[in-house]
Structure formats: structure tokens, C-alpha cells
Backbone and ligand atoms as CSV (ligand in chain L), in Angstrom:
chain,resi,resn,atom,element,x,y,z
A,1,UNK,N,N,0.843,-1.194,0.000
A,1,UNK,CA,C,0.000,0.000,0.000
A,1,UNK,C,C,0.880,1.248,0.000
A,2,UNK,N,N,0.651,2.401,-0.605
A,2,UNK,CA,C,1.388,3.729,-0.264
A,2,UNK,C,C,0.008,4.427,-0.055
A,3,UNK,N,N,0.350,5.503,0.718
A,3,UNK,CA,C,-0.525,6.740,0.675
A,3,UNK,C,C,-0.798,7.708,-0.688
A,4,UNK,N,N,-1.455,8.660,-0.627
A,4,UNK,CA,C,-1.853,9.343,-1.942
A,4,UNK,C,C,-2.547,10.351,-1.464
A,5,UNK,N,N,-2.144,11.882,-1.848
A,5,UNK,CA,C,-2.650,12.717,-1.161
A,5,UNK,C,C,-3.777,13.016,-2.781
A,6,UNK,N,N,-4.901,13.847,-3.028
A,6,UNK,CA,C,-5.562,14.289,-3.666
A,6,UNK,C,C,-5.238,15.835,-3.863
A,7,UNK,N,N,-4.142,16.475,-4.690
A,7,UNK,CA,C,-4.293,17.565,-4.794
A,7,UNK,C,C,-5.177,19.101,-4.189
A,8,UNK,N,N,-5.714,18.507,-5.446
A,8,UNK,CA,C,-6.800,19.202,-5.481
A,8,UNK,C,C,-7.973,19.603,-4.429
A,9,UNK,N,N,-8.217,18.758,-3.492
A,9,UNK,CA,C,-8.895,18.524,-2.243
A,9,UNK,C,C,-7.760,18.919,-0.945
A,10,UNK,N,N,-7.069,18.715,-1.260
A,10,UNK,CA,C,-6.269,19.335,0.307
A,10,UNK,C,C,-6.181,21.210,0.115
A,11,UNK,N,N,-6.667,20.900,1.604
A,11,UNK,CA,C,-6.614,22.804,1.960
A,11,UNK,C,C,-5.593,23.064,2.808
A,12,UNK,N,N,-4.273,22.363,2.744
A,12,UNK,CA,C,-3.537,22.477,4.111
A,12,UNK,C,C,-3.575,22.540,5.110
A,13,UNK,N,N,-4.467,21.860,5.336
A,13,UNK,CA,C,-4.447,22.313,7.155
A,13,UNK,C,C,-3.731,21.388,8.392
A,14,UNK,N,N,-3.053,20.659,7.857
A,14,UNK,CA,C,-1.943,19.906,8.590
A,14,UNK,C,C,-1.919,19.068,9.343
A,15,UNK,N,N,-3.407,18.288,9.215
A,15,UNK,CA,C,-3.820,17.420,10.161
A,15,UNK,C,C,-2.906,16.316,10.119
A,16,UNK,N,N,-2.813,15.853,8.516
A,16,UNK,CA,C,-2.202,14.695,8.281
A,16,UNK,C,C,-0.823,14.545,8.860
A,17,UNK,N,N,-0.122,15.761,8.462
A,17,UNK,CA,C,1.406,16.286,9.187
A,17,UNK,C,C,1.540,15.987,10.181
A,18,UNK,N,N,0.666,16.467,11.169
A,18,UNK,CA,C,0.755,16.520,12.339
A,18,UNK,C,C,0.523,14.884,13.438
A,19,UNK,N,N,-0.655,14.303,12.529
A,19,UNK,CA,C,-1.094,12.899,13.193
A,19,UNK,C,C,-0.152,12.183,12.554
A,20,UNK,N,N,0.869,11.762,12.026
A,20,UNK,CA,C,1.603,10.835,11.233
A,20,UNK,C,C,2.975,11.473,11.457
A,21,UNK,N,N,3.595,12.381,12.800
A,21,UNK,CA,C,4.882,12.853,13.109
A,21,UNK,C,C,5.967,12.956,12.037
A,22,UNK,N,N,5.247,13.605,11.007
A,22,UNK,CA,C,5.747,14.598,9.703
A,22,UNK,C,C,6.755,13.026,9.015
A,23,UNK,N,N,6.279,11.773,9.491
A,23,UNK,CA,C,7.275,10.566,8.670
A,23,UNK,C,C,6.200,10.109,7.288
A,24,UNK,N,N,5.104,10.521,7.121
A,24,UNK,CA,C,4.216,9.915,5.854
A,24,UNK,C,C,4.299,11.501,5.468
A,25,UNK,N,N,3.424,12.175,5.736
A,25,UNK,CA,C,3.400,13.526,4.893
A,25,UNK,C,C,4.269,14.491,5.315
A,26,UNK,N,N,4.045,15.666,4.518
A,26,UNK,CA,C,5.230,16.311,4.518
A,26,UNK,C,C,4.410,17.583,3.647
A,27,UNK,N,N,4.263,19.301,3.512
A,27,UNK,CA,C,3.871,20.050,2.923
A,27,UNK,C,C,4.949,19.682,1.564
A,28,UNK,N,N,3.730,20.464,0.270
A,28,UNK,CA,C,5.058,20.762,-0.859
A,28,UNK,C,C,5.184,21.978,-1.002
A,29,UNK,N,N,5.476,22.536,-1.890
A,29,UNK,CA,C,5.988,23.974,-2.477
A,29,UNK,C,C,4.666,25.072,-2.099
A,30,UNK,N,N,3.178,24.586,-2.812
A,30,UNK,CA,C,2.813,24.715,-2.759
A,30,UNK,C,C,1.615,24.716,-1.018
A,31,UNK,N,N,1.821,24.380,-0.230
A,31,UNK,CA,C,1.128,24.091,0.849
A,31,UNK,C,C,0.344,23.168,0.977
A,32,UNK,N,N,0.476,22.458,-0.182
A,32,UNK,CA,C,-0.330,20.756,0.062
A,32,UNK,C,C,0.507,19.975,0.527
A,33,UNK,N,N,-0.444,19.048,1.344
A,33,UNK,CA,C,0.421,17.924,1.797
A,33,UNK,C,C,0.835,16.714,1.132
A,34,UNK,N,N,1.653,16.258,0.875
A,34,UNK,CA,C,2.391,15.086,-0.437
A,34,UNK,C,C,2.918,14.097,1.050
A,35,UNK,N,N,2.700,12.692,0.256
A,35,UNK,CA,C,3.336,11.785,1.007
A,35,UNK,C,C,4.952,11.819,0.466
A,36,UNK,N,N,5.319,11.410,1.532
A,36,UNK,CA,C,6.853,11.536,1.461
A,36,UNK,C,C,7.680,10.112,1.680
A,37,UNK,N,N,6.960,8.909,1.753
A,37,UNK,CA,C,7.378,7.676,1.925
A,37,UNK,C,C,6.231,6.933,0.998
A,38,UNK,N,N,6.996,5.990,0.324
A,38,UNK,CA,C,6.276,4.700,0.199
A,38,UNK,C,C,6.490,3.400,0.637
A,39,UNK,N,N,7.582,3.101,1.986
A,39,UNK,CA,C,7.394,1.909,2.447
A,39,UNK,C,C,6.764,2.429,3.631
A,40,UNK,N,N,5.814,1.637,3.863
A,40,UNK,CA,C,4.757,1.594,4.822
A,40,UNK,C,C,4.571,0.286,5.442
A,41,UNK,N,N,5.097,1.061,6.922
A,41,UNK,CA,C,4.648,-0.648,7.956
A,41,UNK,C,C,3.128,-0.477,8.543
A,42,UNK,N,N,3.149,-1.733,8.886
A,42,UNK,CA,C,1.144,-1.538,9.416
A,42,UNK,C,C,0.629,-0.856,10.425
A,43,UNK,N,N,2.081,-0.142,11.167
A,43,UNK,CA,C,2.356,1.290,12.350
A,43,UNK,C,C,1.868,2.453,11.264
A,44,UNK,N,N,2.296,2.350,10.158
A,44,UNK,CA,C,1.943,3.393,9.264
A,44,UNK,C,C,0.936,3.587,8.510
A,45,UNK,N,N,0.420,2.188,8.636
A,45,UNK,CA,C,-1.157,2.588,8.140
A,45,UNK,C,C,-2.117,2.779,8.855
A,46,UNK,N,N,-1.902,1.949,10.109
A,46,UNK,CA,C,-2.991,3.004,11.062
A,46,UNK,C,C,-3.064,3.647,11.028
A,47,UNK,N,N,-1.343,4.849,11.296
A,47,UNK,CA,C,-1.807,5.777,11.530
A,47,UNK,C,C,-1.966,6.875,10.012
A,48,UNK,N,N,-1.737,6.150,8.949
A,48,UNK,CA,C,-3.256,6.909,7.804
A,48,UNK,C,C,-3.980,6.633,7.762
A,49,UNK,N,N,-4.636,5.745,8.103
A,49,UNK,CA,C,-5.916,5.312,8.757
A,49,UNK,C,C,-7.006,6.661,9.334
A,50,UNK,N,N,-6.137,6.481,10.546
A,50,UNK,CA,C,-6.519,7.676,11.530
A,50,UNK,C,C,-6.505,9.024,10.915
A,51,UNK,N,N,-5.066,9.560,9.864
A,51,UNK,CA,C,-5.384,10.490,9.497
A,51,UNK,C,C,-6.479,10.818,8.493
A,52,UNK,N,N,-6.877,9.662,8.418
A,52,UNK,CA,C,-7.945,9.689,6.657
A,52,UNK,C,C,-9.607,10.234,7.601
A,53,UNK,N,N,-9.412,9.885,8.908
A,53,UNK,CA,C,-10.632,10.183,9.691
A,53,UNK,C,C,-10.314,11.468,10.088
A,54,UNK,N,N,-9.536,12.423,10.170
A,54,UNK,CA,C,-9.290,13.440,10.284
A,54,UNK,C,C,-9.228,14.611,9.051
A,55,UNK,N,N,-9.103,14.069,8.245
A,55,UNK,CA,C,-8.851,15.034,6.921
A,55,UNK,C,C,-10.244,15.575,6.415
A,56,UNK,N,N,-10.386,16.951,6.733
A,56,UNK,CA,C,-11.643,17.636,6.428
A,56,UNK,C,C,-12.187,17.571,5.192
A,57,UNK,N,N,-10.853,17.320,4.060
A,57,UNK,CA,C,-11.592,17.056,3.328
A,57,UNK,C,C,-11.604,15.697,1.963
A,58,UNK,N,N,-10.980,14.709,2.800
A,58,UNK,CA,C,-11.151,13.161,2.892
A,58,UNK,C,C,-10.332,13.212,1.117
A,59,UNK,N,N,-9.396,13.839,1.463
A,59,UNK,CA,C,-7.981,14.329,0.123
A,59,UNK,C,C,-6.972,13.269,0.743
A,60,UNK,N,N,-7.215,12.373,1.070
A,60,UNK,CA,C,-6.527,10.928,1.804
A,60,UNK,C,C,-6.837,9.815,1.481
A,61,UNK,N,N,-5.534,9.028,0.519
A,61,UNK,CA,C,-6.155,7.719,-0.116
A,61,UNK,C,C,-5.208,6.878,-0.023
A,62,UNK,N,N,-5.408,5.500,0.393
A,62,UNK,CA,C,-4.535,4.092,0.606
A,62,UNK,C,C,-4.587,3.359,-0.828
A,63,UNK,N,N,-3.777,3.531,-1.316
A,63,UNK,CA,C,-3.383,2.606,-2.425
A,63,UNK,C,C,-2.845,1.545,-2.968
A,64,UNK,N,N,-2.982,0.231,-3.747
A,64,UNK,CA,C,-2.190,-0.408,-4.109
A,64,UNK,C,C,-0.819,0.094,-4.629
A,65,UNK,N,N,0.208,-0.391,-4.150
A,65,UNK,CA,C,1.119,0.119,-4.986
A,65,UNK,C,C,2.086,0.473,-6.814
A,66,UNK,N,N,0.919,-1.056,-7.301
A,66,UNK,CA,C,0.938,-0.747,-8.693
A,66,UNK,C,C,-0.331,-0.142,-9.278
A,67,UNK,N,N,-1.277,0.782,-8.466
A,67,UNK,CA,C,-2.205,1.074,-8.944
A,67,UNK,C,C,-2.410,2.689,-9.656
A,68,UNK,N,N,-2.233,2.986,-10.718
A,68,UNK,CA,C,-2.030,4.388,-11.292
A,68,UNK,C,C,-3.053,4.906,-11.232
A,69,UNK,N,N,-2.943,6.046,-10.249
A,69,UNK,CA,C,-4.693,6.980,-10.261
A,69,UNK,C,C,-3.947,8.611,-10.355
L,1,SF4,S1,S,-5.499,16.451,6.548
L,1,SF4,FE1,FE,-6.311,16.524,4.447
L,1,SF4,S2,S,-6.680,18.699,3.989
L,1,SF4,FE2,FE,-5.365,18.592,5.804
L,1,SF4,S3,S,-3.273,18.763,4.971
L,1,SF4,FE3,FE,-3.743,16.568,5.144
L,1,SF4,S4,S,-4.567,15.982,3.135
L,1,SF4,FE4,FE,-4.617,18.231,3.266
């Protein structure tokens, strides 16, 4: 699985940053949040898990890793 942030749908507001101790996301240039890892242990998907229940505006997606979206 990797994470996948949705552009377009994130408003920065740093939830994800903040619940995932800045090791999955990470801001980009722009003030969206971009995942910044793709090996992910099952410590790390909880806790995107958790952040996906936090994200106002559900711009938080668990992916296969050969899956192109
Ligand atoms: S919690 Fe959602 S809206 Fe907030 S920074 Fe993360 S992806 Fe963007």
C-alpha cells in the first residue's frame, strides 16, 4: 500500500502532518500535503488510517502500490 494525497482537495491544514509525526506527509511547495514515503509498515497505516478520519476534506487515499490513479 502507499498513501496518496488528492491535490486538489487538500486545503492544508496539517492534520495529516501533524497525526503521522511529519514521517508519511510532509507540505510541498505549494502548501499541500504530499506523502513523502512509500514503504509503509502496518504502524503506518494506522496511523493513515486515523489520518484519513481526520482530513476535512477526505484528500486521503490508501493505495495499491501498482495502482495508477
Ligand atoms: S489532513 Fe487533508 S486537507 Fe489537511 S493537509 Fe492533510 S490531506 Fe490536506
Amino acid at each position: 500500500m502507499k498513501a496518496k494525497i488528492i491535490e486538489e482537495k487538500c486545503i492544508g491544514c496539517g492534520s495529516c502532518v501533524s497525526l503521522t509525526d511529519q514521517k508519511i506527509f510532509d507540505f510541498n511547495d505549494d502548501g499541500k500535503a504530499q506523502a513523502i514515503t512509500t514503504t509503509l509498515s502496518e504502524e503506518d497505516i494506522n496511523l493513515i488510517k486515523n489520518a484519513m478520519d481526520y482530513c476535512p476534506t477526505d484528500a486521503i487515499e490508501l493505495v495499491e502500490n501498482d495502482e495508477e490513479k
